[in-house]
ZAMARGU-4260 file (C-alpha; in steps of 0.2 Angstrom, whole numbers, plus 5000, padded with zeros to 4 digits):
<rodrens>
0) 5000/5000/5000 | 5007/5015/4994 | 5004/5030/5009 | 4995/5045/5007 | 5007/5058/5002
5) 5014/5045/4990 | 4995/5041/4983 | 4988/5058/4984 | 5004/5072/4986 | 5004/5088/4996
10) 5004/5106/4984 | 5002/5124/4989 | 4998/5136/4984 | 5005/5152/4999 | 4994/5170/5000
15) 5005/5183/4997 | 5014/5192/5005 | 5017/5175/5015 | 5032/5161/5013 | 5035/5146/5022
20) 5046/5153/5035 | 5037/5169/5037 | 5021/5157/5042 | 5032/5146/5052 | 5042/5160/5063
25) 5025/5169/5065 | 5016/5152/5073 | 5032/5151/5083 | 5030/5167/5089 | 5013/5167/5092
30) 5014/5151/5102 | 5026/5159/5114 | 5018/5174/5116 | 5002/5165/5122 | 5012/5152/5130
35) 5020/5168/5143 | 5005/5178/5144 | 4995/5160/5150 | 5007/5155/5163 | 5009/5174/5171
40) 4989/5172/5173 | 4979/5167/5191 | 4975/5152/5186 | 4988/5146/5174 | 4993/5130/5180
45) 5004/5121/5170 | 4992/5107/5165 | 4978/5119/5159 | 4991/5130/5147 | 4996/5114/5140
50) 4977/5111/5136 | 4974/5129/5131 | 4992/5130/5119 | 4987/5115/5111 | 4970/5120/5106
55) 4978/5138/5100 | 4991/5124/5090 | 4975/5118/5081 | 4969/5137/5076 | 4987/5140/5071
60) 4988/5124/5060 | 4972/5129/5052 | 4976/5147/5049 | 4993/5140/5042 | 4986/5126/5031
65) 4973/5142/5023 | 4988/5155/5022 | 4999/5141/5012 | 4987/5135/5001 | 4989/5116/5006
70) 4981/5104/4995 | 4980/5086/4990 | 4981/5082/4970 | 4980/5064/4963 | 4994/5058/4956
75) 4987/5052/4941 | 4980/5069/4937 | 4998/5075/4937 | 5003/5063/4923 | 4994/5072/4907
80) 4990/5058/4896 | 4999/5061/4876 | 5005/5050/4863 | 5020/5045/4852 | 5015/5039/4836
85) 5028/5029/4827 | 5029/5025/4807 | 5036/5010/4801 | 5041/5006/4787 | 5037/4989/4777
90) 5042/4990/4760 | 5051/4976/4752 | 5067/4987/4751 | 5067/4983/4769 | 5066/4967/4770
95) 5076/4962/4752 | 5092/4971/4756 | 5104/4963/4769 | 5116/4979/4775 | 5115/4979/4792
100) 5127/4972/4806 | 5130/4952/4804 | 5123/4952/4787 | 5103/4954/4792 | 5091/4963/4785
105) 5084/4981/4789 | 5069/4973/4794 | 5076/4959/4806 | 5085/4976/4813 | 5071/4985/4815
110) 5059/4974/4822 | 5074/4968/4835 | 5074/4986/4839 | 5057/4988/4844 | 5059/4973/4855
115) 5074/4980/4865 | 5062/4995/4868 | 5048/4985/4872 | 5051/4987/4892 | 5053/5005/4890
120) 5036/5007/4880 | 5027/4999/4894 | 5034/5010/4906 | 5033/5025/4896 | 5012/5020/4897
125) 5011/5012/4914 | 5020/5025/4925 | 5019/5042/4912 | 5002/5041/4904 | 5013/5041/4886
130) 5004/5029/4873 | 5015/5024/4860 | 5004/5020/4844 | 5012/5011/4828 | 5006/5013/4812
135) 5014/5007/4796 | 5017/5014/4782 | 5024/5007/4761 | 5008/5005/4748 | 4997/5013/4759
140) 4996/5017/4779 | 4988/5005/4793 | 4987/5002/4808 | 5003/4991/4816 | 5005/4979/4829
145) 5023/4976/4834 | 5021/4957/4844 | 5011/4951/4824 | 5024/4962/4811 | 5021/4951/4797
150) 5030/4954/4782 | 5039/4970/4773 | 5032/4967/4757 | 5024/4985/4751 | 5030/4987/4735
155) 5035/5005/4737 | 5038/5017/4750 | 5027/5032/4750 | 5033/5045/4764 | 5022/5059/4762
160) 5007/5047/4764 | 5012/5042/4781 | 5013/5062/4784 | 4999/5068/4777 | 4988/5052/4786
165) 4993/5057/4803 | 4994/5075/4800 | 4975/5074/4798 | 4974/5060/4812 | 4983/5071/4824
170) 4982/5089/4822 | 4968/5089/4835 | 4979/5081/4846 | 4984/5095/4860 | 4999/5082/4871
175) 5009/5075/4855 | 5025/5069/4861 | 5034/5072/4844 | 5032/5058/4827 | 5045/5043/4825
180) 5048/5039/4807 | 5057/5020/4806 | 5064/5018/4788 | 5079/5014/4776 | 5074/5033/4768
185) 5073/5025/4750 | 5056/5035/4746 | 5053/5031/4728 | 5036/5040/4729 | 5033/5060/4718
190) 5022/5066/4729 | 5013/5087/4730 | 5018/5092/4741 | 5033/5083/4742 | 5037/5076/4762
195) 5048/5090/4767 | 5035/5100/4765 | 5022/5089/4776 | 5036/5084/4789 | 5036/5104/4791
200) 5017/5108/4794 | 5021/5096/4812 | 5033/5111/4819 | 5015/5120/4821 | 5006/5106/4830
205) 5020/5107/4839 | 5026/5088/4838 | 5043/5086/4833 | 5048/5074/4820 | 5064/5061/4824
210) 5069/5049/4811 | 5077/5033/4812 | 5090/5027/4796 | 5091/5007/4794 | 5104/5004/4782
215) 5117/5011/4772 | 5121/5021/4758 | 5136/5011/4752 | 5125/5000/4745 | 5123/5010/4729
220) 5141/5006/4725 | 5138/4989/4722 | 5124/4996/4709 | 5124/4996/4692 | 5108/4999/4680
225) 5099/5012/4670 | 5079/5014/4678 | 5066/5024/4667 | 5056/5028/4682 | 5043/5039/4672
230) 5037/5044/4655 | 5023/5057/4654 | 5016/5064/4638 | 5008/5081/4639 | 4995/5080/4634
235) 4989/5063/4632 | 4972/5070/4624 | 4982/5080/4609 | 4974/5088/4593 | 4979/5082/4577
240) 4998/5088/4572 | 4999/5095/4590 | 5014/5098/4601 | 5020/5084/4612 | 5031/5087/4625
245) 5036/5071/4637 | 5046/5070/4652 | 5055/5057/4655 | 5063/5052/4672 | 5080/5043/4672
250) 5087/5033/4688 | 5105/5032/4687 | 5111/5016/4699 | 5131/5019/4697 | 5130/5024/4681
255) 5134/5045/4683 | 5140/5052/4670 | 5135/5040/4656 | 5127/5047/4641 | 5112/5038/4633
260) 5100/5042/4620 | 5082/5045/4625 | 5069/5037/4610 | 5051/5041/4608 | 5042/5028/4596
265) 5023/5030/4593 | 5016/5011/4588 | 5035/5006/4586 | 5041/5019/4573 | 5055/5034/4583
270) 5047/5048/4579 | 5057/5058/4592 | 5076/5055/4601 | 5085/5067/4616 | 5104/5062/4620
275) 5109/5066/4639 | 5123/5066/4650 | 5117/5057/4666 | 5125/5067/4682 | 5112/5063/4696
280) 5108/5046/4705 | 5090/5049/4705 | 5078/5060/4694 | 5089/5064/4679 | 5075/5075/4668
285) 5073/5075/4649 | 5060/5084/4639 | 5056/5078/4621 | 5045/5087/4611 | 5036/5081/4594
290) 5023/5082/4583 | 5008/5072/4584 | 5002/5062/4571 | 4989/5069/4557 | 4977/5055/4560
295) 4964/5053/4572 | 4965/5037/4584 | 4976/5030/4599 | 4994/5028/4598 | 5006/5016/4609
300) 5018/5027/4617 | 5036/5019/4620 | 5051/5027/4628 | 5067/5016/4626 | 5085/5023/4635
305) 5099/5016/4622 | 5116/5018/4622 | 5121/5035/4613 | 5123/5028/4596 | 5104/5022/4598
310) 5110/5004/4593 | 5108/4993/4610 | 5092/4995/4623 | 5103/4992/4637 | 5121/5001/4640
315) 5135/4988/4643 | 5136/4978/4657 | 5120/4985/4663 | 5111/4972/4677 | 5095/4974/4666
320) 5087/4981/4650 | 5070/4978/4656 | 5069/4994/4667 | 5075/5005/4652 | 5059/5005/4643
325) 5042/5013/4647 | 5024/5012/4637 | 5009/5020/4639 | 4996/5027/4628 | 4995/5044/4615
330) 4975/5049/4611 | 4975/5060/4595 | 4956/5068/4592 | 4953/5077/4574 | 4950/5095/4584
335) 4969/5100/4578 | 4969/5111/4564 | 4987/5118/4560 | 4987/5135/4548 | 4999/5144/4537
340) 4995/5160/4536 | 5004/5170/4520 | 5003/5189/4522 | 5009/5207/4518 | 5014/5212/4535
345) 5011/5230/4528 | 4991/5226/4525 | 4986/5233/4545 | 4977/5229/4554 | 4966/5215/4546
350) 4978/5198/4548 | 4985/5203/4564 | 4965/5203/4572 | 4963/5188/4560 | 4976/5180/4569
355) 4970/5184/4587 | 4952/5177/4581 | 4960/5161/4577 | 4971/5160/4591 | 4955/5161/4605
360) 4954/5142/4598 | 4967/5130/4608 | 4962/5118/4593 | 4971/5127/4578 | 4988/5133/4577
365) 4994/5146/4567 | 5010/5149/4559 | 5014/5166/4549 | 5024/5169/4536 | 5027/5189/4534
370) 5030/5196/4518 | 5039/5215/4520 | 5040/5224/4503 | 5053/5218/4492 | 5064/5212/4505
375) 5071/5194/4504 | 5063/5181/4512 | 5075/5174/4530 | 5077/5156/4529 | 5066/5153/4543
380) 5050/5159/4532 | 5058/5150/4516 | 5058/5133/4529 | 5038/5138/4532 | 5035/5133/4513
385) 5044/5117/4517 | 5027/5107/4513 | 5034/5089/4516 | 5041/5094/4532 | 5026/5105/4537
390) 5009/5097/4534 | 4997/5112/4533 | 4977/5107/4535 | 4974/5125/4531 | 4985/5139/4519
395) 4977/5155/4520 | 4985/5169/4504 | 4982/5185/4510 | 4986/5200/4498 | 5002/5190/4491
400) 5010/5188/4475 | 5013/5170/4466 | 5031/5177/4463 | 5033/5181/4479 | 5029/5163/4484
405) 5041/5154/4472 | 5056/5165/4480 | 5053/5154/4495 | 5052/5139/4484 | 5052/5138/4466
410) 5040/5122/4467 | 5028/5130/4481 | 5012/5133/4472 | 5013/5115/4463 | 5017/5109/4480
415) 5000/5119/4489 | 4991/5112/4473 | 4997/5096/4475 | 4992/5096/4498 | 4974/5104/4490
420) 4970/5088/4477 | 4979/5074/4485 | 4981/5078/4505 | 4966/5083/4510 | 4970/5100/4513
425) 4962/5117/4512 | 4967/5135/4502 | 4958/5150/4506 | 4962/5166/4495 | 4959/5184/4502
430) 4954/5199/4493 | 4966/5213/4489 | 4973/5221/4474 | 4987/5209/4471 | 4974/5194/4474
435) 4965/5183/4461 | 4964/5193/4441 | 4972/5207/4450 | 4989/5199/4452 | 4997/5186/4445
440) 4989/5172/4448 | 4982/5168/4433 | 4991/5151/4424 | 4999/5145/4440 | 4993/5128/4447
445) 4983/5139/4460 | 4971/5145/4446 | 4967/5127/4441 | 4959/5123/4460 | 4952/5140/4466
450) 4933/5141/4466 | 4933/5157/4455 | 4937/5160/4436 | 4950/5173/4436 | 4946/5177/4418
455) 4930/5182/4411 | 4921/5173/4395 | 4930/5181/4384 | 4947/5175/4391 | 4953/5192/4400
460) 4956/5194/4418 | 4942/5197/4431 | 4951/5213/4440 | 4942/5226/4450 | 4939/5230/4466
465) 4923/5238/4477 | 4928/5254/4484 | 4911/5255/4493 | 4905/5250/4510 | 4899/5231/4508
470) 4887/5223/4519 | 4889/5202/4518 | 4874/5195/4516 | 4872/5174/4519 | 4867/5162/4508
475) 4855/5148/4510 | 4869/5138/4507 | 4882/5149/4520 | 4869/5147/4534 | 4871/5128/4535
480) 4887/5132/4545 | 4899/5144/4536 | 4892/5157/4540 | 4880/5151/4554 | 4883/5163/4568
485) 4868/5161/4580 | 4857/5143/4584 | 4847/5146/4568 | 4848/5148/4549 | 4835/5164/4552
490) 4843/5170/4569 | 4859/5168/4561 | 4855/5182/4548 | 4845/5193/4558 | 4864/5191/4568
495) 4874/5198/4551 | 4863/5213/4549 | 4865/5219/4566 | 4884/5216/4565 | 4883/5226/4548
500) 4871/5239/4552 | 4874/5256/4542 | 4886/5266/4552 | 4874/5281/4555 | 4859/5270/4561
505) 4874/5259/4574 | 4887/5255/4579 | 4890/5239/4569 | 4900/5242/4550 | 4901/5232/4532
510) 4915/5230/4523 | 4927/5244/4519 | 4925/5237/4499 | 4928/5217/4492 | 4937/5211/4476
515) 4928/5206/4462 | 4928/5188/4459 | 4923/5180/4443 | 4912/5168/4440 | 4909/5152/4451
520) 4916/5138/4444 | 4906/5121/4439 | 4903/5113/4458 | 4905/5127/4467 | 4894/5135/4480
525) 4891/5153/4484 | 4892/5154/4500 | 4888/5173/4503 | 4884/5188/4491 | 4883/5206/4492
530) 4875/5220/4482 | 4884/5229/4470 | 4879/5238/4452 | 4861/5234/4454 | 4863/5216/4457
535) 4870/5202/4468 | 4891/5200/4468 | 4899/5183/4476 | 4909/5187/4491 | 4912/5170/4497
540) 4913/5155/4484 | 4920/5137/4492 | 4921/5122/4480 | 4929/5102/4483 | 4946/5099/4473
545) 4947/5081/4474 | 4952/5076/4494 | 4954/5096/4499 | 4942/5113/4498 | 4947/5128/4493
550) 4936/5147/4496 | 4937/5163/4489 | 4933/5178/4499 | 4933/5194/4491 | 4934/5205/4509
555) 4950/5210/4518 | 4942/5221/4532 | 4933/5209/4543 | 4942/5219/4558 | 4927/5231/4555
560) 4913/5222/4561 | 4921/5220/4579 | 4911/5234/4587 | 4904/5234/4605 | 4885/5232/4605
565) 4882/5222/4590 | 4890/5205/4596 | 4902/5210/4580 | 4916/5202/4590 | 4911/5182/4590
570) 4905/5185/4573 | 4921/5188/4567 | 4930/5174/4577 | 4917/5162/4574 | 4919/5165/4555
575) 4937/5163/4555 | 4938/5149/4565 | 4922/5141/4554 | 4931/5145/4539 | 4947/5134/4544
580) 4938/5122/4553 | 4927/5119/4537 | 4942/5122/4524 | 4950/5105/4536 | 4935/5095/4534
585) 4931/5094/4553 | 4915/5103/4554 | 4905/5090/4556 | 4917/5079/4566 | 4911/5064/4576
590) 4924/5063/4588 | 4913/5073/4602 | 4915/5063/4617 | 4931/5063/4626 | 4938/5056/4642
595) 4954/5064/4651 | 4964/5053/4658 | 4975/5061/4671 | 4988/5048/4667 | 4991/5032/4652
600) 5002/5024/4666 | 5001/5022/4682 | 5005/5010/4696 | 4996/4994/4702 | 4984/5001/4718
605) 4987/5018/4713 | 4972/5029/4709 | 4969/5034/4689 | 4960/5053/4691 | 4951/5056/4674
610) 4936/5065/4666 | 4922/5065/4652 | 4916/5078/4641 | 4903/5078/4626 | 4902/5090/4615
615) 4891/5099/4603 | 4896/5100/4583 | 4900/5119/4586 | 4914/5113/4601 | 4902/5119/4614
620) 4900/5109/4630 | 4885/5099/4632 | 4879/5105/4652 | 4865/5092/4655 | 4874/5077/4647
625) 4874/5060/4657 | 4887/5047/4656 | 4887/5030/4657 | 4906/5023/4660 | 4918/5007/4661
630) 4932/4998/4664 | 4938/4983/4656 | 4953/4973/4660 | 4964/4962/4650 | 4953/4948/4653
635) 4937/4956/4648 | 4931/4959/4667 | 4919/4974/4670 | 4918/4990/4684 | 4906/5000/4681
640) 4912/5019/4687 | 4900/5032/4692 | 4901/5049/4683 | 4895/5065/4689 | 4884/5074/4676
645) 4885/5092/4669 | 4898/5104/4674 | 4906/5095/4689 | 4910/5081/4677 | 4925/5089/4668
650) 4943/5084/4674 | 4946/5106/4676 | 4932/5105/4688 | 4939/5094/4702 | 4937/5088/4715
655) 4918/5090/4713 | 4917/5079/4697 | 4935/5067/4702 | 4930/5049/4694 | 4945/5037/4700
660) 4948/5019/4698 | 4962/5008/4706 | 4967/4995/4696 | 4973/4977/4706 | 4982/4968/4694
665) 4994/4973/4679 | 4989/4976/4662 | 4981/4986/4648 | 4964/4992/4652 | 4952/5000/4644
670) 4940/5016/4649 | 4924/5014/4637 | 4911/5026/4639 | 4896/5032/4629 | 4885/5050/4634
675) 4870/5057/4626 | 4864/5075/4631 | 4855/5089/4624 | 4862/5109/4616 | 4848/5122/4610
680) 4842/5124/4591 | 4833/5137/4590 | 4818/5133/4601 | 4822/5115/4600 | 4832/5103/4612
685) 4844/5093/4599 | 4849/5078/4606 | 4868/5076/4604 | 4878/5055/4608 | 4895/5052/4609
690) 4904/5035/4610 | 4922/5033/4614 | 4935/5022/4623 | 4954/5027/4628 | 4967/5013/4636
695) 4979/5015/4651 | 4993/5004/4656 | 4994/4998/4676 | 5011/4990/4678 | 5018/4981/4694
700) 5034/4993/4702 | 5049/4986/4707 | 5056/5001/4712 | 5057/4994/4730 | 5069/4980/4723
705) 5079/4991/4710 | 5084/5002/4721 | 5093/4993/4733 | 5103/5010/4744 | 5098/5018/4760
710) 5093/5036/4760 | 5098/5044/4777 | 5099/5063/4769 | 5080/5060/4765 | 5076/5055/4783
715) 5087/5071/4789 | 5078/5082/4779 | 5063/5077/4784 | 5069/5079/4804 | 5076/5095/4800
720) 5058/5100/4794 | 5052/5092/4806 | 5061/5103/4819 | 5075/5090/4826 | 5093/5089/4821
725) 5094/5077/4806 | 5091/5058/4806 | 5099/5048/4823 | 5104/5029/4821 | 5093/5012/4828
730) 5100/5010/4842 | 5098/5029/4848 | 5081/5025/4848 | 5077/5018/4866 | 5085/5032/4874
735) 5075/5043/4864 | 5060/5036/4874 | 5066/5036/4891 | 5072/5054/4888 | 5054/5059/4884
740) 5044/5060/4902 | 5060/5072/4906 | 5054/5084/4892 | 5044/5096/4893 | 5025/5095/4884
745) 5023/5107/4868 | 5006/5112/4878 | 5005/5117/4895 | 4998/5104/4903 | 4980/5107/4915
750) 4980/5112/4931 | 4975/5095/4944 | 4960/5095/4953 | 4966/5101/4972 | 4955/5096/4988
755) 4955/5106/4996 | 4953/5120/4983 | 4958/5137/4993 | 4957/5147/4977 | 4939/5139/4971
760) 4928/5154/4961 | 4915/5142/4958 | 4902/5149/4971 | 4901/5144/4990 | 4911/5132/4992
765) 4903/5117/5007 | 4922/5113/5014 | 4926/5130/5016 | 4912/5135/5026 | 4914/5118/5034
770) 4933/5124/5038 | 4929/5143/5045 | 4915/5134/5057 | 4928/5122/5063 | 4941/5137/5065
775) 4926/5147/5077 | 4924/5135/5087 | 4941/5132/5091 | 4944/5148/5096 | 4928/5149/5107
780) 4932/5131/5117 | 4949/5139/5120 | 4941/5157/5125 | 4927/5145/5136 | 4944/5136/5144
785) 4951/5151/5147 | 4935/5161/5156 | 4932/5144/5164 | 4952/5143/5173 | 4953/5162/5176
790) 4967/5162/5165 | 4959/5179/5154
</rodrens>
């Protein structure tokens, strides 16, 4: 049995001005005082001042024990309960590596640890009230028991999950003795925001963060491979012909300093190759960019690390070639429109606005080539008629001279003609007085497949131009989508003479003149007319060559319809980008539904992030379309995934419309989903279906067995974050643990419960009235004793 100032120990609490010996000289001096003045009294006998003194005694120990504050807490109550959590580590780099004293693994070593600290940990919870919880941490983060390990088998090591999981688990937690991080430090895990950055948010809790490095770092020197770690194309949803930039990550395991040659090969054929000098361990960067292919469909992506020459897939005497090759998957939609655009760059300010129209539109991208006066032509614009090496869609003449075109390459008109009649692509000609009959244009193969005659029936040219204001007005024909501006044919006219109102009625404008065209040849359409000498003149004429178009439009000052008011503005950029997209033969595309992957290539057990979208045929987003998702593996089995509708659904709008799936087993998946919705026509509701599947690739990591070193630096940076001093060793952990009941909390811990409680504001208090009757009639039996023995 443990006695009472060893169950429940003695506090105070002293009233000032009082101290101990001020309270103790003063009961001494009291008691002698009273003990003089008693016996110097008639009746003071000896055995009656003993009576009296003793009773004043009793009145002086109660005055004393209220002046000092004298109380009785628990012992319990002094021992503020707070935790230790501790991460292990259970990855398979843990347990497949055998560095440690006598030849044992680092997870023989650290579960031999935990046991010499066992004792310790029970102490720590039996006599401080400090729980130590254990939680373990590789693939994912659990719960662990250190009497039933069980295996280190995760198959990487992901640091800034552990953090992150009891960051949120903890920083409610006021008594936090500080966070013990177990590990080898061979994190093989990207991670936003990376671990330092997570180990860091502890310094506020407060809870400081020690680390514990099993392992060694000379293991690395007995490594020697080549590890393609990553492989990313941005993005993987690209328009036709659009840019491609990938980023590889390169491991390089005692091979620093060897240069390799980086491939890209889309469904096996190189289409792209990077050589780099290796001069880090881990995370050697390389960025590739390329073209993607002019055809719609889905690619096989594969980046191969080669020897510099680009002859062998693995360097010599490499441990494996196996890790030096990535594949994943390259989605190309038709929405990728790639323009030349040929111009005077004295003609301002129509082609530079013509250009801004076209750029609002991530699908098309424009290159320029400038043509100043009679200057001659740089060999960068001379490479822009390079047709072979530059597949145009679209090739826009502005106010241009044919001979000015053959300086750059004497075969470049037979070369457009020849992209026009047997590529599939698309010319459009501009009005201007060097354009059509008015230049020299007239016997070149760009005559033969233009829409227009540039001479007349009688064999001469068609010149001329308007010099007055022209208002554009729509054909039948242009309204179908050309020239389709609003959700119907008539809304879409009523739209053009608003835009084109006379200039004194409002603010919108006509054309400051157009070019004369001649006569439409046979199969061509007019497209849009305007009225000149009494009768209708074509404007815009468009025509099928073979596999291209071609159109002819007799303006070149669209720049004044743009005026506020009028909705002059989308009109002109919705003709442009109408004009290019119908000159490339995407105007009526199918390919409307898409799905974003966030990644083609991920881990086994990771999360895949990705979107779906359906549009309309104009490119506008369908809001109230419903989706209907799945994912197939390699052997045909089915999960149905859930997607949100409308708005939230896009990948841009996360986290509210986030679809994910976690794949369980390697392979080549596929993502096959189907929506249907609705976008306005007029009054009507047009229904609008999509169908559409992209693929992904999970593979199995083996990053926990390639990478065979101990990090310590990792682990010291994340103590150093954490607010300690850099990473200790194993067996600096068990006095780490009995050091910690010394240490002060990071909180100020509550004040016990007191009995009695001399400073109590918590109304009348029953002892304390209790106390002051006690201390009354003390005084009074020995004021009664007195009176009674003639000793006042």
């Amino acid at each position: 049995m443990n006695d009472l100032s060893d169950t429940f120990p003695l506090t105070n609490d002293l009233l000032k001005p009082w101290s101990m010996p001020a309270l103790v000289l003063t009961a001494l001096l009291l008691m002698g005082a009273a003990a003089w003045s008693y016996l110097r009294a008639p009746g003071g006998k000896r055995y009656r001042v003993g009576v009296v003194l003793g009773i004043r005694l009793v009145a002086l120990v109660l005055v004393f024990l209220a002046l000092s504050g004298t109380s009785c807490v628990n012992r319990d109550e002094l021992k503020v309960p707070s935790i230790l959590p501790v991460g292990v580590d259970v990855s398979q780099s843990m347990s497949a590596v055998k560095d440690e004293v006598g030849r044992v693994s680092r997870w023989e070593h650290l579960l031999q640890t935990l046991k010499d600290c066992k004792d310790v940990i029970k102490r720590l919870r039996d006599e401080h009230n400090i729980k130590v919880v254990f939680f373990k941490f590789g693939d994912e983060v659990a719960e662990f028991d250190p009497d039933d390990p069980g295996e280190a088998d995760g198959k990487r090591t992901d640091t800034a999950s552990l953090l992150r999981f009891l960051y949120d688990k903890y920083r409610g937690e006021r008594y936090l003795r500080g966070l013990v991080i177990l590990s080898d430090g061979a994190d093989n895990v990207a991670s936003d925001p990376p671990a330092r950055s997570l180990a860091a948010r502890f310094r506020n809790l407060p809870c400081p963060v020690y680390t514990f490095a099993f392992g060694s770092k000379s293991t690395a020197a007995k490594e020697n491979d080549i590890i393609l770690t990553s492989a990313v194309a941005e993005p993987s949803l690209v328009p036709a012909k659009g840019k491609v930039t990938l980023r590889a990550l390169i491991d390089s395991l005692g091979r620093i300093g060897d240069t390799v040659r980086v491939a890209v090969l889309l469904d096996n054929k190189e289409v792209a190759a990077e050589t780099t000098t290796l001069q880090l361990r881990k995370k050697n960067e390389v960025q590739i960019s390329f073209d993607a292919p002019p055809e719609r469909g889905e690619y096989k992506l594969t980046v191969k690390v080669q020897d510099k020459e680009g002859r062998l897939d693995a360097l010599p005497g490499e441990l494996s070639a196996e890790n030096n090759k990535v594949e994943s998957f390259l989605t190309v939609t038709r929405e990728g429109v790639s323009v030349l655009l040929v111009e005077r760059q004295e003609r301002f300010p129509e082609p530079q606005i013509l250009l801004e129209a076209l750029a609002a539109d991530k699908r098309i991208r424009v290159d320029v080539a400038w043509l100043r006066g009679p200057e001659q032509l740089d060999p960068d614009q001379k490479g822009l008629f390079q047709f072979d090496q530059q597949p145009y869609d679209v090739i826009i003449l502005g106010d241009v001279t044919a001979a000015r075109l053959r300086e750059a390459d004497p075969k470049a008109l037979e070369k457009i003609k020849d992209r026009v009649f047997n590529k599939g692509a698309g010319l459009m000609m501009l009005g201007g007085p060097r354009a059509f009959g008015n230049g020299d244009w007239i016997g070149t193969p760009i005559e033969d497949i233009l829409p227009v005659r540039l001479r007349d029936k009688d064999r001469q040219p068609v010149t001329g131009e308007s010099k007055d204001d022209v208002a554009l007005k729509p054909t039948p024909e242009g309204l179908k989508y050309l020239l389709r501006i609003a959700d119907t044919p008539q809304a879409s006219e009523e739209a053009w003479a608003k835009v084109q109102a006379d200039r004194a009625e409002s603010p919108g404008s006509p054309l400051n003149g157009a070019t004369t065209l001649g006569e439409a040849v046979a199969g061509a359409q007019v497209f849009a007319e305007f009225l000149g000498k009494q009768q209708p003149q074509r404007l815009l004429v468009g025509r099928k060559v073979n596999t291209g178009r071609t159109l002819a439009f007799g303006g070149s000052t669209t720049y004044l319809w743009i005026r506020p008011k009028t909705g002059g503005k989308d009109a002109h950029s919705r003709f442009w980008r109408q004009a290019v997209l119908w000159l490339a033969q995407q105007e009526d595309t199918d390919d409307n539904l898409r799905i974003r992957p966030e990644t083609r290539r991920l881990r086994v057990g990771d999360n895949l992030d990705f979107g779906v979208q359906l549009y309309g045929k104009q490119g506008e987003e369908v809001k109230d379309a419903t989706y209907q998702v799945k994912i197939i593996d390699e052997k045909g089995g089915e999960t149905i995934v859930p997607v949100l509708p409308g708005p939230q659904n896009p990948l841009e709008h996360r986290p509210l419309g986030k679809e994910t799936f976690k794949p369980r087993r390697p392979g080549i998946y596929r993502i096959k989903a189907s929506g249907k919705g609705h976008h306005p026509s007029g009054k009507e509701q047009k229904e609008v279906t999509g169908e559409t599947e992209v693929r992904f690739i999970a593979y199995q990591d083996d990053a926990e067995t390639t990478e065979k070193a101990a990090n310590p630096d990792f682990l010291g940076e994340l103590a150093l974050a954490g607010g300690t001093q850099g990473y200790r060793r194993p067996g600096e952990l068990i006095r780490l643990l009995e050091s910690l009941p010394s240490k002060p909390l990071p909180n100020p811990p509550p004040r016990p419960s007191k009995f009695p409680d001399w400073r109590t504001t918590k109304g009348r208090s029953p002892f304390l009235v209790a106390f002051f009757l006690l201390f009354v009639q003390v005084l009074a039996l020995e004021w009664f004793l007195r009176r009674r023995w003639g000793m006042v």
